[in-house]
Every structure is written in C-alpha cells, then in structure tokens.
C-alpha distance (Angstrom), angle and dihedral (degrees) to the residues before:
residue distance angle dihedral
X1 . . .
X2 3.66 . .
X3 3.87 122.4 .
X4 3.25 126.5 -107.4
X5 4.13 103.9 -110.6
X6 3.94 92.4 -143.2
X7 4.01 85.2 68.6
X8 3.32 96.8 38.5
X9 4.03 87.6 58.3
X10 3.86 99.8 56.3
X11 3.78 113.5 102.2
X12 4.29 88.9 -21.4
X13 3.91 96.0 64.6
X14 4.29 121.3 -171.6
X15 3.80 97.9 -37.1
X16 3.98 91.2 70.7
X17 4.05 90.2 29.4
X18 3.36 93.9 51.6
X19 4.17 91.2 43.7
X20 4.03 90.1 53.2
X21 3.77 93.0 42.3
X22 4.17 85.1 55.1
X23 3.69 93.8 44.5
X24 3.86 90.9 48.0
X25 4.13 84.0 53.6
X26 3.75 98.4 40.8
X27 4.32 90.2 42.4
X28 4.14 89.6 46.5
X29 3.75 110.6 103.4
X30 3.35 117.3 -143.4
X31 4.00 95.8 -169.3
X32 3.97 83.9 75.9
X33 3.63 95.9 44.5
X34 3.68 149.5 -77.6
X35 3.82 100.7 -95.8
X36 4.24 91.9 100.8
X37 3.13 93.8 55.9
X38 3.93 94.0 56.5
X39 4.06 84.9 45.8
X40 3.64 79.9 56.0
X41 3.89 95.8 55.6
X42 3.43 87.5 52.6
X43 3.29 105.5 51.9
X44 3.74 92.9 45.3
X45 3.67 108.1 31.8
X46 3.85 134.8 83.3
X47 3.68 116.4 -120.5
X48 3.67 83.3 -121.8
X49 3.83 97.7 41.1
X50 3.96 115.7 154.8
X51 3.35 118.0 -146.5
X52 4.42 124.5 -172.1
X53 3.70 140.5 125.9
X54 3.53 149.4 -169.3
X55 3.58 108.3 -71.9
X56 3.91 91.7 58.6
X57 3.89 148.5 45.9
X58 3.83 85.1 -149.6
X59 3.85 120.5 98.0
X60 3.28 139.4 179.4
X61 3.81 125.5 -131.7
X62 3.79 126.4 -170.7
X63 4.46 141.9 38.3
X64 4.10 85.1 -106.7
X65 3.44 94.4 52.5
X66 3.84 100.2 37.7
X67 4.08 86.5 54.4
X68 3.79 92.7 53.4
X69 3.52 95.0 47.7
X70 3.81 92.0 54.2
X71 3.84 90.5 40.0
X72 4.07 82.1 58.6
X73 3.55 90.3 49.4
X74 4.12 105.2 34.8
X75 3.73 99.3 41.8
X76 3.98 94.0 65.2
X77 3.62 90.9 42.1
X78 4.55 85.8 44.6
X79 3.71 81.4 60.5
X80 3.38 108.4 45.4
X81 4.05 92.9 50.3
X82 3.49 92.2 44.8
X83 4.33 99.5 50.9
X84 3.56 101.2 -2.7
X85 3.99 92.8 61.4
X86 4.09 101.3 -132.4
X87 3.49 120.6 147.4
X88 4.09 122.9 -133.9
X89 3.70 128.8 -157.2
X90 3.18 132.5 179.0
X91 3.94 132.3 -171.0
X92 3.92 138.0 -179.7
X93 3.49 133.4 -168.4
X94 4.04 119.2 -176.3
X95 3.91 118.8 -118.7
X96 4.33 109.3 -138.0
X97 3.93 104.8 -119.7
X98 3.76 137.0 -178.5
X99 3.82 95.0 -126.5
X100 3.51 128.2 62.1
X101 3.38 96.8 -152.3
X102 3.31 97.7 55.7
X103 3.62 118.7 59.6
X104 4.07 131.2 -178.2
X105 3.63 126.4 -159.2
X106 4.04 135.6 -171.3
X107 3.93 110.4 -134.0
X108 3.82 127.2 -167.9
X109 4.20 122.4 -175.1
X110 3.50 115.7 -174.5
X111 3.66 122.7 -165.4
X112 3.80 125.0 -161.8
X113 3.29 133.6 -170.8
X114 4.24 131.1 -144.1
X115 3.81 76.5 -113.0
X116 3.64 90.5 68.0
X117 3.82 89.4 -119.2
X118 3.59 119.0 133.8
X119 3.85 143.3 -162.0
X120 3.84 125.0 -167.4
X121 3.42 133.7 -165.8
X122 4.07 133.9 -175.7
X123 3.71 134.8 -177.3
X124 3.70 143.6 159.2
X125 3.67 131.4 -107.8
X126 3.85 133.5 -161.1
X127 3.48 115.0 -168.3
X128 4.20 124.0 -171.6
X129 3.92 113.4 -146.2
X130 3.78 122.5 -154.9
X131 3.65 119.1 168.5
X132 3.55 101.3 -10.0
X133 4.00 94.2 -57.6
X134 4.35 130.5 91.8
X135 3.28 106.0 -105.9
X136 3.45 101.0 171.9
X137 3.84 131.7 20.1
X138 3.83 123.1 -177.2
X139 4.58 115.9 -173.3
X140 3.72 102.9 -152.3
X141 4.25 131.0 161.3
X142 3.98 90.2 36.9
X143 4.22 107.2 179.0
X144 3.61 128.5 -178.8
X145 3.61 127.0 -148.8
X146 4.00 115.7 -171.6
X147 3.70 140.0 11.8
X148 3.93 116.8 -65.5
X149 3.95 100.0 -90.8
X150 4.16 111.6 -113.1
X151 3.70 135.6 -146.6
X152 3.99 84.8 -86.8
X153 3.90 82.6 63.0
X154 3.96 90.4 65.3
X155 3.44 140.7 69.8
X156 4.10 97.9 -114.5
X157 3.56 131.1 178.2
X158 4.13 107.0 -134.8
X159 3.69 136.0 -174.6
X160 3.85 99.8 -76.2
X161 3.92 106.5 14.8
X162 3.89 103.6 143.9
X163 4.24 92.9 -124.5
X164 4.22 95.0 45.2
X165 3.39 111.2 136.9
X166 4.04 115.0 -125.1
X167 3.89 134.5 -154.0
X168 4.08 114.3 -110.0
C-alpha cells in the first residue's frame, strides 16, 4: 500500500515525500500492470500538476492528462513484459539540493530483451513540492545507451510457431 502524501508531509516535508513517492515508482511492477502507478499519480500529484522537460517546448498540465499520457506509454510496455518476455528495471538515486522543496533525482530504465539485448536510458528529474503534493516536474539530462530493442528482441507468437495459441 502506498502512503498517503498528506501524512507523509507533516513534520518530514518533500525530502521523505519525495523518497516514498520514488520507492512507490521504483517497487511498482509493471509485468502485473500499470494501474499502481496511476494510484501513484494520485496520491502524489496536484490536480494542477505541470509536467515538461528539456528536450521539448511542449508541456503537459493537469492529473487527467498526466495519467493518459502514462497509460499511452505503460500499457505497451504492460504487454510486452507480461507475453512478450522483456524484463524492466528501474533505479533511483537522490541528487543533494539546497532547497527542500525542490528535490532532483537520477533515473535509469533498462529494458532487455529474451534476446539478451538491452537498451538503457537515464535522466534527471526536478520536482517542486507545495503542500505535500508535486506540483511541478521538469525530465532533463536524458541519455541513451543501446539500439531501440525490435520484435526479434521479444518472445512473439507468429503465424506457424509450433506452441501459438489458435481460436476454436
């Protein structure tokens, strides 16, 4: 179960906040779906949050519009960990700052394939606290290491595989 942010803010402030909301992220698994980490958004995120980074003018404003951007990007990802046989993992590692209501965070996913192949990325993340909830969140320093994994990368079913499953 995930705390409830509000508690987490009395007396203890963003430093622990923000530590529980990055445990709740890193301790998700997405292999059993996405739905936590939309629990997680709202538990941690201002209806009003605003969301951007450095590698575009585009931002996103808004808890509605946050969750359907991740459903976008978690849901394909669900799948292919589930059937497809790729591993996730996810670590975090704070960044010291001089404010405690803002706090920064390195990030690293790594993706591998039931080829063995593997693709990495990191980035950094500043998140603004007000009242126990993100308000803003800004994705800056994203890296790549590796070649986007393919459909060779994956454990797929095709059109004459010996073990695919057929309609009655």
């Amino acid at each position: 179960m995930i705390p409830d942010a509000r508690q987490l803010w009395r007396g203890e402030g963003a430093v622990v906040a923000d530590r529980v909301l990055n445990g709740a992220i890193i301790h998700a698994d997405i292999s059993y779906g996405y739905e936590e980490y939309l629990e997680i958004v709202d538990r941690f995120y201002a209806d009003d949050i605003e969301i951007g980074s450095d590698t575009s003018s585009y931002s996103l404003r808004g808890k509605e519009r946050l969750k359907a951007a991740l459903r976008n990007i978690l849901a394909p990802i669900h799948m292919m960990a589930e059937i497809a046989g790729l591993e996730v993992s996810m670590s975090e590692s704070p960044i010291p700052g001089d404010s405690a209501d803002v706090q920064h965070s390195e990030w690293s996913l790594e993706l591998i394939g039931v080829s063995g192949r593997r693709v990495k990325a990191t980035w950094s993340v500043c998140r603004r606290w007000k009242e126990s909830l993100v308000v803003n969140e800004y994705h800056y320093d994203f890296n790549q290491v590796g070649e986007p994994l393919s459909i060779d990368d994956l454990h797929v079913a095709v059109a004459g595989d010996v073990g695919m499953l057929t309609a009655c």
